[in-house]
RONUTOR-38109 format. One record per atom (N, C-alpha, C): residue in one letter; x, y negated, z. Coordinates in steps of 0.2 Angstrom, whole numbers, padded with zeros to 4 digits, always signed. Example, Ala and Ser with C-alpha at 12.3 -4.5 7.8 and 13.67 -1.06 7.14 Angstrom:
BEGIN
A+0066+0028+0039A+0062+0022+0039A+0066+0016+0039S+0064+0011+0035S+0068+0005+0036S+0064+0000+0039
***
This chain:
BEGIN
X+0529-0843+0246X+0535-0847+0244X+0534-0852+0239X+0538-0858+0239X+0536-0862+0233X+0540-0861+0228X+0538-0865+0223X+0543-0861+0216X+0550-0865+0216X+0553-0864+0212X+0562-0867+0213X+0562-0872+0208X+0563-0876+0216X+0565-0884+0209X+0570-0884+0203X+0575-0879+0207X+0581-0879+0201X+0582-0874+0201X+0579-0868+0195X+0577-0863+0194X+0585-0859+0192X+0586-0854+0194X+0592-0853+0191X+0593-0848+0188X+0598-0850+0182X+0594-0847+0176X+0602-0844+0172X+0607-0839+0176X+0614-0839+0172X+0612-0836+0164X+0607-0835+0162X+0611-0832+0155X+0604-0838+0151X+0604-0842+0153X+0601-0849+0148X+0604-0848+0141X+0608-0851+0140X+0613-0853+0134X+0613-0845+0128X+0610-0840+0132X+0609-0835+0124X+0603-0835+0124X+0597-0837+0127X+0592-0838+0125X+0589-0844+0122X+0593-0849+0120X+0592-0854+0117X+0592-0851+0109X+0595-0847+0107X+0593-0846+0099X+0592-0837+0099X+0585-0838+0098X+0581-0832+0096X+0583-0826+0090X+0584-0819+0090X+0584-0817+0084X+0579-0811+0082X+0578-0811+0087X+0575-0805+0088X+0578-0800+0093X+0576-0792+0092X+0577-0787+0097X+0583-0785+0096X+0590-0784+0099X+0595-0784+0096X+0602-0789+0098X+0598-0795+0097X+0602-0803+0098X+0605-0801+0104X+0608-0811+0104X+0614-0810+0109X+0611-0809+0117X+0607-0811+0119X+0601-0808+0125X+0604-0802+0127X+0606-0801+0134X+0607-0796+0137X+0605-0790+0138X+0607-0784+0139X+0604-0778+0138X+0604-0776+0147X+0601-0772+0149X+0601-0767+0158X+0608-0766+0158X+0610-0763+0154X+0618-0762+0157X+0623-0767+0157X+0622-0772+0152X+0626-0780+0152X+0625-0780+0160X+0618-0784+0162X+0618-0786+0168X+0621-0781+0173X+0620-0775+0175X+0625-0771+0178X+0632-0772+0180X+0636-0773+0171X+0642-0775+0172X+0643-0782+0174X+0637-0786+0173X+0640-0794+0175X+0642-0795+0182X+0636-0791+0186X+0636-0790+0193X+0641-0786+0195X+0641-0783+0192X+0649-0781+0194X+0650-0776+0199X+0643-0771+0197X+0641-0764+0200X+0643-0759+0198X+0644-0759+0192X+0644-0751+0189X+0648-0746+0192X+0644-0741+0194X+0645-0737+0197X+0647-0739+0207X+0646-0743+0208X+0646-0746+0216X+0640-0745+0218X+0634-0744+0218X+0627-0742+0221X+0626-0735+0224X+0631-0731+0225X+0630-0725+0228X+0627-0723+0235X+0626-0730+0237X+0624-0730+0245X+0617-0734+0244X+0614-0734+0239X+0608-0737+0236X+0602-0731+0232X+0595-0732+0237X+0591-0727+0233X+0586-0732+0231X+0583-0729+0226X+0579-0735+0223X+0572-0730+0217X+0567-0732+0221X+0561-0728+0219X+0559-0733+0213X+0558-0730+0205X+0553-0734+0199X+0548-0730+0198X+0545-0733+0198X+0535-0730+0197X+0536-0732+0189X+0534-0726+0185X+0534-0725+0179X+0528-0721+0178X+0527-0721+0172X+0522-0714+0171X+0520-0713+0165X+0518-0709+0165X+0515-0703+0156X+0512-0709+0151X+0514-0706+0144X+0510-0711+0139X+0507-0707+0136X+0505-0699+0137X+0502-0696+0131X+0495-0693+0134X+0493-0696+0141X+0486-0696+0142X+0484-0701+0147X+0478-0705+0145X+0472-0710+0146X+0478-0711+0156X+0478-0718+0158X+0475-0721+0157X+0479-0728+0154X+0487-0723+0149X+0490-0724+0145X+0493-0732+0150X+0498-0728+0154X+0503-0733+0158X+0508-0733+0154X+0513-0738+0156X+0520-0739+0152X+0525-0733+0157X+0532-0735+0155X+0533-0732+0158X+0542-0728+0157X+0543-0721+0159X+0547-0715+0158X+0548-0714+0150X+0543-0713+0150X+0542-0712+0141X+0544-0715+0137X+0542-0721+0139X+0543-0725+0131X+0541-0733+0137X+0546-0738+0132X+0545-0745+0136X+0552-0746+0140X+0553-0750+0144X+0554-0751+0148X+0558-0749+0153X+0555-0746+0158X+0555-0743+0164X+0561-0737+0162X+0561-0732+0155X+0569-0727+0155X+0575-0733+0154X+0574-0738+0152X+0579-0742+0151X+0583-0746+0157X+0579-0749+0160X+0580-0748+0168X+0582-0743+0171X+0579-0736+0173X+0582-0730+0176X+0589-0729+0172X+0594-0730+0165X+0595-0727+0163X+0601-0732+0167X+0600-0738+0168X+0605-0743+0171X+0608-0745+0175X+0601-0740+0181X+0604-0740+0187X+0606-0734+0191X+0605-0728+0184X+0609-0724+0186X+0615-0724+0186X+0620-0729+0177X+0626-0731+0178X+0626-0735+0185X+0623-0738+0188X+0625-0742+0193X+0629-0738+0201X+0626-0732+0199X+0628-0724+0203X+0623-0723+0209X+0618-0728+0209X+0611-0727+0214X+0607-0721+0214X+0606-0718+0219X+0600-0712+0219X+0593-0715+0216X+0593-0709+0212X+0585-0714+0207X+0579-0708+0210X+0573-0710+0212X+0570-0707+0212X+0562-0710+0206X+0562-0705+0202X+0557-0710+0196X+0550-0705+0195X+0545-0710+0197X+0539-0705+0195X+0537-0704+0188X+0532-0699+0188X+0529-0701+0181X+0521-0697+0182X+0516-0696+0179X+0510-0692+0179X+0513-0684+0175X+0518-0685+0173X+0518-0679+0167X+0524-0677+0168X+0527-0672+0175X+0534-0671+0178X+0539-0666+0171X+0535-0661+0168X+0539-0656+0163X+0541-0664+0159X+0536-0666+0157X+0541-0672+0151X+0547-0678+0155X+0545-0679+0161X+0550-0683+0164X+0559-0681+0166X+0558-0671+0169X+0562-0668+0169X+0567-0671+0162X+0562-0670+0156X+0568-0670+0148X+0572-0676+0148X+0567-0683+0151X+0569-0689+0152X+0576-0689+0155X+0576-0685+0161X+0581-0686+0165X+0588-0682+0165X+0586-0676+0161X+0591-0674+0154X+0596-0678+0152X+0590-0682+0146X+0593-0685+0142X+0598-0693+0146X+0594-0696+0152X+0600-0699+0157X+0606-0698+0157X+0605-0692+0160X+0611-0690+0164X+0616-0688+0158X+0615-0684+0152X+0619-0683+0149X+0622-0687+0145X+0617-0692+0143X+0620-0699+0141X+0623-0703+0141X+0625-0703+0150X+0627-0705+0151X+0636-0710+0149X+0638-0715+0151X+0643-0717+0148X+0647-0718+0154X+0644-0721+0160X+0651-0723+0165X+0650-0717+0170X+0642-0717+0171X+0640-0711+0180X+0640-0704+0176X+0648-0701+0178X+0646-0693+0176X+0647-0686+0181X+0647-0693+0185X+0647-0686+0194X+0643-0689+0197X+0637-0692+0196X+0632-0696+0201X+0626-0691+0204X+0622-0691+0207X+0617-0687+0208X+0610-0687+0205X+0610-0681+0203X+0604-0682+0196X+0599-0685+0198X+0595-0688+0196X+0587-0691+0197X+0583-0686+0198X+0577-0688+0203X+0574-0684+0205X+0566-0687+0202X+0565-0682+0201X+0556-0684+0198X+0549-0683+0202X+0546-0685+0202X+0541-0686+0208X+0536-0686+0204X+0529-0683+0203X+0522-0684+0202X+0521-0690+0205X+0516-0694+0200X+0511-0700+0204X+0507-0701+0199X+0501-0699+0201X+0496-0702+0199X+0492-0709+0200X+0493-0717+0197X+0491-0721+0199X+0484-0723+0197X+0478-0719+0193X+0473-0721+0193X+0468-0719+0197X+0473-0718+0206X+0466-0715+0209X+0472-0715+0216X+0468-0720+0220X+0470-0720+0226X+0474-0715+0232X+0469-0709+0230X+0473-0703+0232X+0478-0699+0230X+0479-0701+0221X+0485-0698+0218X+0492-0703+0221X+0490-0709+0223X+0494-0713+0226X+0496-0712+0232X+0494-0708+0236X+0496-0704+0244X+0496-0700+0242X+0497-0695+0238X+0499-0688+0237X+0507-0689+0234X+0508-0694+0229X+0515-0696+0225X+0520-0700+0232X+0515-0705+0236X+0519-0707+0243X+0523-0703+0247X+0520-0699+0249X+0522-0693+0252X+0527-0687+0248X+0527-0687+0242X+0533-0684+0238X+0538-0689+0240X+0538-0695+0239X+0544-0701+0238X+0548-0699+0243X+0544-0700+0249X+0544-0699+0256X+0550-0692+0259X+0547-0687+0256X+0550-0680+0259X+0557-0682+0253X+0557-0685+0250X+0565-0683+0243X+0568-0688+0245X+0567-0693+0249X+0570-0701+0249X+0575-0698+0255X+0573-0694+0256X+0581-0695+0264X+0582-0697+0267X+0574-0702+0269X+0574-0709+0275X+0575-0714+0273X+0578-0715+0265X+0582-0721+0265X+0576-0723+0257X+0575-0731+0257X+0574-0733+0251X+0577-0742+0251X+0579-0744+0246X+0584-0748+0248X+0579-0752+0241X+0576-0750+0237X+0572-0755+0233X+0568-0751+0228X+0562-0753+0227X+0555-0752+0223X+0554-0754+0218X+0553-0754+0214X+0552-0756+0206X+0545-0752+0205X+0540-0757+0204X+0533-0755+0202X+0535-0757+0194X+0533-0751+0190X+0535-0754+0182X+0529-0753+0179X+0524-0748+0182X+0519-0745+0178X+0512-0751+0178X+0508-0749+0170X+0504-0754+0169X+0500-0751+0164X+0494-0755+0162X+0491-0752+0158X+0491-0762+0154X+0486-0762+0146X+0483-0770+0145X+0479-0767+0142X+0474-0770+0142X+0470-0772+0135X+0465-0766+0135X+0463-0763+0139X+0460-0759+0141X+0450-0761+0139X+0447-0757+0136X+0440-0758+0140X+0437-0758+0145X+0432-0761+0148X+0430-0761+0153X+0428-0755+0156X+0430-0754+0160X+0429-0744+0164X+0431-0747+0171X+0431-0741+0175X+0432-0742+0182X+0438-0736+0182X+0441-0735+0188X+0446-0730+0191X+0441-0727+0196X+0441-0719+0198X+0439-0717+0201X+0437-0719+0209X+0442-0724+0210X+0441-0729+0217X+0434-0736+0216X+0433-0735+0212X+0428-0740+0210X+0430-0746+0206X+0438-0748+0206X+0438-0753+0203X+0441-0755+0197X+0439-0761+0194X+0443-0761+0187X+0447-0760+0184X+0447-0757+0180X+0452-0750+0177X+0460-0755+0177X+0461-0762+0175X+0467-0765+0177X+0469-0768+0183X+0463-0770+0187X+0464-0771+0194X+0466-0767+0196X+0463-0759+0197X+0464-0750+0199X+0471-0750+0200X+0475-0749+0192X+0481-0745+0189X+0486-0752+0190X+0485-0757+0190X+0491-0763+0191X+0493-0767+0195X+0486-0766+0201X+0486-0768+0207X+0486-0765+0213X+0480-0763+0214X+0477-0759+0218X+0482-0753+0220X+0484-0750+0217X+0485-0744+0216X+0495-0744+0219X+0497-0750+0216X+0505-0753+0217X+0505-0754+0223X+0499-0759+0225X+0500-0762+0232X+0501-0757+0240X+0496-0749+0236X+0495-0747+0240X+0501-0742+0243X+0505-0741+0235X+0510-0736+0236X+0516-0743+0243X+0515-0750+0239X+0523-0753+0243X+0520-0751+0250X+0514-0750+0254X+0512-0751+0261X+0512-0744+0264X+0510-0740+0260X+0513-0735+0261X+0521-0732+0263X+0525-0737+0259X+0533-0734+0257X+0536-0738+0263X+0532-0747+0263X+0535-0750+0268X+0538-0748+0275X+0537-0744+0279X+0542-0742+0283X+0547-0738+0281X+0547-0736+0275X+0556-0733+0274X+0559-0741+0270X+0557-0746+0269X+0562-0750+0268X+0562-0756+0272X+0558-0758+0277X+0562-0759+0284X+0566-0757+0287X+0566-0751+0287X+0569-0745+0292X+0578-0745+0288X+0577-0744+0280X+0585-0746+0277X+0586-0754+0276X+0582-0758+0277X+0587-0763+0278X+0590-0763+0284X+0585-0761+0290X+0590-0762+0295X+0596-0758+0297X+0596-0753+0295X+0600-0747+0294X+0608-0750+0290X+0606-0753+0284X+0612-0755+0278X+0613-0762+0280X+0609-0764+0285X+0612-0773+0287X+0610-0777+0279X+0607-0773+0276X+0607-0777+0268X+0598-0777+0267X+0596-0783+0264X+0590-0784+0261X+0586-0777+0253X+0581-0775+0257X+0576-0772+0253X+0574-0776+0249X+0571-0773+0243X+0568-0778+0236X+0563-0774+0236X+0556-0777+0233X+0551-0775+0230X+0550-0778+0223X+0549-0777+0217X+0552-0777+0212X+0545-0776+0209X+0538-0782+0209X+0535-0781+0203X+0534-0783+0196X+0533-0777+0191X+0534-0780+0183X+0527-0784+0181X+0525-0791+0181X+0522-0794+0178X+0521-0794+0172X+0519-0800+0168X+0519-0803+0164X+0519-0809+0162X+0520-0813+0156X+0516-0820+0153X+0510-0820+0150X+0508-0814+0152X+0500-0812+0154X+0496-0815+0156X+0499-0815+0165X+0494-0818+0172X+0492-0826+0168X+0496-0830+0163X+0492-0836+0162X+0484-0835+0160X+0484-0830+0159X+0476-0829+0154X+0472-0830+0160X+0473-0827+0167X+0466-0829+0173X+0471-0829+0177X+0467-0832+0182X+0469-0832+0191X+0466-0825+0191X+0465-0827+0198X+0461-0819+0203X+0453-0821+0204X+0448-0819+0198X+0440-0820+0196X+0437-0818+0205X+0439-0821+0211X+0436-0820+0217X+0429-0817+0216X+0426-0822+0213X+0418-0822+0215X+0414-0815+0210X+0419-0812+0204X+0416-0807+0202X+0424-0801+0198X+0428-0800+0204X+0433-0797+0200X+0432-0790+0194X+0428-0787+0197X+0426-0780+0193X+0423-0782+0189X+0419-0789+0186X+0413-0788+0181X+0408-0784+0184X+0404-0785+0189X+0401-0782+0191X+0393-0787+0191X+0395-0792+0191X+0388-0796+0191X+0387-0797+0184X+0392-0798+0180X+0390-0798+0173X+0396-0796+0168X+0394-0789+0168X+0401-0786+0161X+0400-0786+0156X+0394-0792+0152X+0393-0794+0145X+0400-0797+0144X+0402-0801+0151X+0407-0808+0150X+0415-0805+0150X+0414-0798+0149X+0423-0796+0150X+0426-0797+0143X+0433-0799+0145X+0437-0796+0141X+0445-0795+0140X+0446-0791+0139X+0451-0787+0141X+0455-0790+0142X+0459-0795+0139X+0465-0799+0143X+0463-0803+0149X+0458-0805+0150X+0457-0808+0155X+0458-0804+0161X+0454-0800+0161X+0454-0792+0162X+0462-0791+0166X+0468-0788+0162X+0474-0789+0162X+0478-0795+0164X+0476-0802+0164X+0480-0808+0167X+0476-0807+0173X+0470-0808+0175X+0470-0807+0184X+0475-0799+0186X+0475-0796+0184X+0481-0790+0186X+0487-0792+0186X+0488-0794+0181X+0496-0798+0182X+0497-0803+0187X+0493-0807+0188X+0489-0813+0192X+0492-0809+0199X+0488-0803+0199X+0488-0800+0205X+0496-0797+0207X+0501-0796+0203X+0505-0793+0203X+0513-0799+0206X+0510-0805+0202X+0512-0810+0207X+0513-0810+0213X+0505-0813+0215X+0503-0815+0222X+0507-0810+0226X+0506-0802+0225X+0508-0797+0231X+0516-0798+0231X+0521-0799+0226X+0525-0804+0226X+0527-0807+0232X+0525-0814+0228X+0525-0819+0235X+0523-0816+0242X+0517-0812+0243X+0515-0813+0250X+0520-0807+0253X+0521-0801+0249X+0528-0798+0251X+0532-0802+0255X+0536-0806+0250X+0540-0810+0255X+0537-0814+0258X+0532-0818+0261X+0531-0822+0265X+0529-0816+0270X+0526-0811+0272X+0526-0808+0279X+0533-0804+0280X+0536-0801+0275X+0544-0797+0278X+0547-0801+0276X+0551-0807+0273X+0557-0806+0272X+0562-0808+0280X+0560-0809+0286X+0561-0812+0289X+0563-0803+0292X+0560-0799+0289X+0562-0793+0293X+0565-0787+0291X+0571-0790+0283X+0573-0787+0278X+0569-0786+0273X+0563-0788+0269X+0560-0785+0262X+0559-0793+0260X+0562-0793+0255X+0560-0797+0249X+0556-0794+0244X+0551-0799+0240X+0546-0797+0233X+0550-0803+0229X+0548-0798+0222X+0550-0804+0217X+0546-0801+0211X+0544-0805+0208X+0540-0802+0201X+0543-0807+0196X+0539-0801+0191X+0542-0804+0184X+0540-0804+0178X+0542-0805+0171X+0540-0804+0165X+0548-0802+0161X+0544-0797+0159X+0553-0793+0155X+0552-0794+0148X+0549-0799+0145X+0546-0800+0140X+0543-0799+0135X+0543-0801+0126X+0539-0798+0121X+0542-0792+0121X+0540-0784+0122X+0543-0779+0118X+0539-0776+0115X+0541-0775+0107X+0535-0774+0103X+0537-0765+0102X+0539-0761+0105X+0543-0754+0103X+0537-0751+0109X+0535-0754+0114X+0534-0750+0117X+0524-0748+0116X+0521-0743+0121X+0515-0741+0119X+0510-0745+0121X+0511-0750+0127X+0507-0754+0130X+0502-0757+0127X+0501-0759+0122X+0499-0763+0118X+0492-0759+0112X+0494-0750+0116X+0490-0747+0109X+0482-0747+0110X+0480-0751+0113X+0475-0754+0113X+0472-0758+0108X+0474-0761+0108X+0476-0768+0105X+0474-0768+0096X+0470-0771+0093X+0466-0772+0086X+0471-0777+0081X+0469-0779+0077X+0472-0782+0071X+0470-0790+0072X+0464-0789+0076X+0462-0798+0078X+0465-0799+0083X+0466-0793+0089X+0472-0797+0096X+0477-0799+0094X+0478-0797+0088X+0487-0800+0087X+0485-0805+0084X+0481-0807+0083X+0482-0812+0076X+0480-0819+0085X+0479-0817+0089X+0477-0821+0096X+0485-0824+0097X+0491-0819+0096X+0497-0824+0097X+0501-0827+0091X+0497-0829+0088X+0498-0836+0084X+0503-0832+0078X+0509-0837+0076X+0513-0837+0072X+0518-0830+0074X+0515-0823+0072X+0518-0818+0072X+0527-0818+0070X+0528-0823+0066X+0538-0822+0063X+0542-0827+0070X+0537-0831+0074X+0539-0834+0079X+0538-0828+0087X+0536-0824+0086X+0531-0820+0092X+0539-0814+0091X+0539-0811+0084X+0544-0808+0082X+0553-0812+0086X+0553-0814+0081X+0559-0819+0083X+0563-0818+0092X+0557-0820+0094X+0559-0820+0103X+0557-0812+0108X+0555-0808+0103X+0553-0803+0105X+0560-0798+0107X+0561-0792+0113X+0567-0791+0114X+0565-0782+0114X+0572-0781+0112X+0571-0773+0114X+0573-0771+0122X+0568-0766+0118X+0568-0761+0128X+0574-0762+0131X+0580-0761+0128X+0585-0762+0132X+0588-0769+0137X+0583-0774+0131X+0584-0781+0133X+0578-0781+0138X+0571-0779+0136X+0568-0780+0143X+0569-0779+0149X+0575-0776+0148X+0573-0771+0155X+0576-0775+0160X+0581-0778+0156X+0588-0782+0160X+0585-0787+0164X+0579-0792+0164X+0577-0795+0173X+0576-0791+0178X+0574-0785+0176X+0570-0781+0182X+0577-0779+0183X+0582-0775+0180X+0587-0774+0182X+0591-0779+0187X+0592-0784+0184X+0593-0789+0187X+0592-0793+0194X+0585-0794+0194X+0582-0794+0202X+0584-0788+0208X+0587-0780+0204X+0588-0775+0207X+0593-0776+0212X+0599-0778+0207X+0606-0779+0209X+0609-0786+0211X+0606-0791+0208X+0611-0798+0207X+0611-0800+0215X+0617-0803+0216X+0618-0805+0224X+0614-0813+0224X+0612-0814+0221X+0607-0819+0221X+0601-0820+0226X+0599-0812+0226X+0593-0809+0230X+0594-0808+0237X+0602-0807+0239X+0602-0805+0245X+0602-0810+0250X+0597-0806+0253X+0595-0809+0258X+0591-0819+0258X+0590-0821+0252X+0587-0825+0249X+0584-0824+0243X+0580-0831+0241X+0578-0833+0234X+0572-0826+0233X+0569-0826+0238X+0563-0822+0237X+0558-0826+0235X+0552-0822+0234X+0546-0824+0233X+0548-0829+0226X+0550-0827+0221X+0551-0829+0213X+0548-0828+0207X+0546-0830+0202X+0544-0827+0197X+0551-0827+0191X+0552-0820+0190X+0558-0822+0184X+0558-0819+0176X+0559-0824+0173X+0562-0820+0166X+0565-0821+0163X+0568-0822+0157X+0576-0821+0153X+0580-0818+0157X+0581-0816+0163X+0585-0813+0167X+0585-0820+0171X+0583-0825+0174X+0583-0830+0177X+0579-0832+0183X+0577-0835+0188X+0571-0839+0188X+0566-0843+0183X+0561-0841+0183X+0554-0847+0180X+0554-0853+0181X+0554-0857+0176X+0552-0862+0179X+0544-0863+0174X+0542-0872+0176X+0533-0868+0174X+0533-0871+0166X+0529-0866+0164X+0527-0866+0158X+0523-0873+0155X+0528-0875+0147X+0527-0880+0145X+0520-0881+0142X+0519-0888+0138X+0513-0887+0134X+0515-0884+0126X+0510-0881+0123X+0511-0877+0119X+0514-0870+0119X+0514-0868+0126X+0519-0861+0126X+0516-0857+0122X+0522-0853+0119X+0522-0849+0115X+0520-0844+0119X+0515-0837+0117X+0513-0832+0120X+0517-0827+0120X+0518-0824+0129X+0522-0820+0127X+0529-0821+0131X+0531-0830+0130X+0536-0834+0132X+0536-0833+0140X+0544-0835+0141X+0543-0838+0150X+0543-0843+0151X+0539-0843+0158X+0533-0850+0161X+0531-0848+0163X+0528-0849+0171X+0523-0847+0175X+0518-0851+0175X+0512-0851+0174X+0506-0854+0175X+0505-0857+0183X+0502-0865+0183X+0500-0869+0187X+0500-0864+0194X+0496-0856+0192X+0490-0854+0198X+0496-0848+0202X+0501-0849+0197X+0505-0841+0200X+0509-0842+0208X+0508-0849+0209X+0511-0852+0217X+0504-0855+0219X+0501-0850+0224X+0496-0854+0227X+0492-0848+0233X+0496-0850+0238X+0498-0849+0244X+0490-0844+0247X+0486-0850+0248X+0480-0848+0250X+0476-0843+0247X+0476-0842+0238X+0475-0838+0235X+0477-0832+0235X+0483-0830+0237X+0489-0825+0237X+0487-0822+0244X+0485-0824+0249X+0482-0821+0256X+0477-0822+0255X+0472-0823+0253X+0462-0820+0249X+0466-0814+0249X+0470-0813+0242X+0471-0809+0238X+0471-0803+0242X+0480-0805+0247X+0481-0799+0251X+0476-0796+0257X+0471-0800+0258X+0465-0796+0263X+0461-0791+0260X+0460-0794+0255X+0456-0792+0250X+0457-0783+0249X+0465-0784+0247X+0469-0778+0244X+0468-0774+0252X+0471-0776+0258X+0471-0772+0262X+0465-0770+0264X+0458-0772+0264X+0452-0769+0266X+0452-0763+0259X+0454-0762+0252X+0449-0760+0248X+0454-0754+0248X+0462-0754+0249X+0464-0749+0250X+0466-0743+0257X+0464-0747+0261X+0462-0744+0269X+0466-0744+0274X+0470-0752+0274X+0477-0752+0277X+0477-0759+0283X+0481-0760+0287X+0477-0762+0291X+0481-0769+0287X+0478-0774+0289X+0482-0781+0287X+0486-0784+0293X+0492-0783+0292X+0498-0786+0298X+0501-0792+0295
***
C-alpha cells in the first residue's frame, strides 16, 4: 500500500504543544470513549502478545510498558482479552489488578492468560496452539506489542538475531499461525480483522541489511540500534504485506509507533552514551508520553471505524496516520522514513520470513 497523501490525523491540535507524560495527548481509554465503544466490544476477541520483564530476553510488555495499558482499555471496551506473557503466575496478578480496577467493565469476562514464549520458534507454536484451544474459534484482532531494543549481538535459539528472532521472526510466525482464526471471524462477523504491529521511530535507523541480516559475515560492524531499526523495519513491512495479500479477504495490518515512553524497561540496556545519541534530553522529555498515552495509537488502530474495512496497510502515531518524516526529526518523534513504503522490499522480506519460519508462502 502506498502512504496517505492526506494523512489523517484527528487528535493533531494537542499535539502541537508538548509537555510531557501527562499533558493534554490522549490516554487508551480517551480514545475508547472517543469511539464511542465503551463497553460495546463484547462480541470482539482480541489476542496482545505481551511478556515477562524479569528474565532475559527482557520483552516489553504485561508488566510494565505499554501493552497492560492497552489491555486495561480494551477490557473497558468490554472485548474478550486473551494476553500472553512468559511468566503466567505474574500475568494472573496483572489481570487481578485489571479486572478489579476497573471503572466502566465490571460484569465482563475476565482475561485469560496464555504462556508464550517468543525467543524460540517452538515456544511460538506451543503459545499458538494455547490461543487457539481458549479463543472459541473466534479472533477478531491481534496486537503484537512484544519487543526487545538495544540488545547485544547474540542469536535466539532458531539461529537468528536476537532482535530479528524476538521482534520479527517470531510475531510473524505467531499472525500465520493464528491467520485462519481471523479469516474464518471476519467472515463470520461480516467485520474486518486487524493485525496490529507495535513498531517504532526506530525503523529510521536501517532498512532490512538483505545482504548480511544476522551479522554474520561481519559482527565487528553490529550495533544494536541498527540491530533494532531493521526489526522495526521488519515490523512495518509484515504490516504492509499483511494488508496487500488479505485485506481483500477480511485482515487488515497496520503498524505503528506509540511513542517516547520513558517509564517503561525497554530501554534497560541502554548506557549513558546511548542517551546522549538523542540529542537535547529536555526536548526528548518534553514529547515523551506516559504508558497510558502510549498506548492510546495501538488502541486506536484496534477500535476506530477508520480501519473498517479500509485504510489498511498504514504507518501511525499521535493516535493518527504518519506522514514522512521532516529534516531534522527529533528522535523518537513521528515520521516514517523514505524506506518504510517499499513495496518490493516488503515481499523479499515476506519470502524470506516464510522460508525461515517453515510456512508456505501464499
Amino acid at each position: 500500500m502506498p502512504a496517505p497523501e492526506n494523512p489523517f490525523q484527528p487528535y493533531a491540535d494537542v499535539h502541537k504543544q508538548l509537555n510531557g507524560p501527562g499533558d493534554a495527548r490522549p490516554t487508551a481509554l480517551q480514545v475508547v470513549e472517543d469511539c464511542g465503544v465503551l463497553s460495546k466490544l463484547s462480541n470482539k476477541t482480541i489476542v496482545i502478545i505481551l511478556a515477562d520483564l524479569s528474565t532475559p530476553p527482557y520483552e516489553t510488555g504485561c508488566s510494565a510498558g505499554i501493552g497492560i495499558d492497552t489491555a486495561r482499555a480494551l477490557y473497558e471496551a468490554g472485548a474478550k482479552l486473551l494476553l500472553t506473557a512468559r511468566d503466567g503466575h505474574k500475568l494472573e496478578k496483572i489481570i487481578d489488578d485489571i479486572v478489579s480496577n476497573a471503572k466502566h467493565n465490571k460484569n465482563g469476562p475476565r482475561p485469560v492468560a496464555i504462556d508464550l514464549d517468543l525467543s524460540s520458534l517452538e515456544g511460538v507454536r506451543k503459545g499458538a496452539e494455547e490461543i487457539k484451544a481458549k479463543s472459541s474459534g473466534k479472533l477478531n484482532v491481534l496486537i503484537e506489542n512484544a519487543g526487545i531494543m538495544a540488545v547485544p549481538l547474540s542469536k535466539t535459539a532458531d539461529g537468528f538475531e536476537r532482535h530479528m528472532g524476538v521482534n520479527h521472526f517470531a510475531h510473524f510466525l505467531l499472525f500465520q499461525l493464528l491467520k485462519p482464526l481471523l479469516l474464518e471471524s471476519a467472515k463470520d462477523s461480516g467485520t474486518i480483522s486487524r493485525v496490529i504491529t507495535v513498531s517504532s521511530a526506530g525503523h529510521r535507523q536501517s532498512g532490512i541489511r538483505f545482504d548480511d541480516m544476522f551479522w554474520e559475515k561481519n559482527p565487528s560492524t553490529y550495533h544494536k540500534f541498527i540491530g533494532y531499526g531493521q526489526s522495526k523495519t521488519a515490523n512495518v513491512y509484515m504490516a504492509n504485506s499483511i494488508n496487500r495479500h488479505y485485506a481483500n479477504q477480511g485482515i487488515i495490518g497496520l503498524s505503528l509507533h506509540p511513542g517516547a515512553i520513558m517509564t517503561t524497561e525497554l530501554g534497560r540496556h541502554m548506557t549513558q552514551e546511548d542517551y546522549a545519541l538523542f540529542g537535547d534530553m529536555a526536548k526528548f522529555r518534553s514529547m515523551s508520553k506516559s504508558a497510558e498515552q502510549g498506548a492510546a495509537t495501538t488502541v486506536w488502530a484496534a477500535v476506530s471505524p477508520h480501519f473498517e474495512g479500509k485504510n489498511g496497510g498504514r504507518y501511525l502515531a499521535d493516535v493518527g496516520e504518519c506522514g514522512p518524516m521532516g529534516s531534522g526529526a527529533i528522535v523518537g518523534g513521528a515520521g516514517y522514513a523514505e524506506h518504510a513504503y517499499d513495496e518490493e522490499a516488503e515481499e523479499k522480506l515476506w519470502k524470506i520470513s516464510c522460508e525461515a519460519v517453515g510456512v508456505s508462502d501464499d
